[in-house]
Steps between C-alpha positions, in 0.01 A plus 500: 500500500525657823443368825382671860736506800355150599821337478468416120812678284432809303576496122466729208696818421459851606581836297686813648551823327774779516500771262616278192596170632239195562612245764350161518523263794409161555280495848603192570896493509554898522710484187442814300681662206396801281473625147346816275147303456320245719620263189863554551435491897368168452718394239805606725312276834505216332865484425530590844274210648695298261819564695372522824357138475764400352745666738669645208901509454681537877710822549812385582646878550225767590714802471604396137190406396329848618871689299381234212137646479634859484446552936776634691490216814603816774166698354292221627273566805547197725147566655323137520159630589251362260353747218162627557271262288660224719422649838 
C-alpha cells in the first residue's frame, strides 16, 4: 500500500516501459532490475532485493569483477549522478 508524503514510507512497485524491456522498481529502496515481461521484471527484483538486503557477496576487485561479467573496466563512465527514476 502506498502512503502520501506525510512522512509515512512509500511501498509497492512501479512499471516502466522501453520498446521491449519492462523494468520494475521497488518505491521504497530504489532497487530496480528488468526483464522481457512484467513477470520476469519482477522475478529478476526480487533476487535483487534479496541481495541488496542481504548486502550480497563484497567485491573485493571492481575492475575484475566488471572483466568477469564481460565489461571492459576503462569503458565505464565514472559519472556518479543518480539515474533518472532516482532524481
Amino acid at each position: 500500500m502506498s502512503k502520501t508524503a506525510d512522512g509515512h514510507r512509500k511501498e509497492g512497485v512501479e512499471f516502466s516501459y522501453e520498446e521491449d524491456l519492462v523494468t520494475a522498481r521497488d518505491i521504497e529502496t530504489g532497487v530496480a532490475s528488468s526483464g522481457d515481461s512484467k513477470a520476469e521484471a519482477l522475478a529478476m527484483l526480487a533476487e535483487a532485493l534479496a541481495l541488496h538486503e542481504d548486502g550480497g557477496n563484497p567485491v573485493e576487485d571492481e575492475d575484475q569483477f566488471l572483466r568477469d561479467i564481460g565489461i571492459d573496466p576503462d569503458a565505464v563512465d565514472e559519472d556518479e549522478t543518480p539515474p533518472p527514476w532516482l532524481g
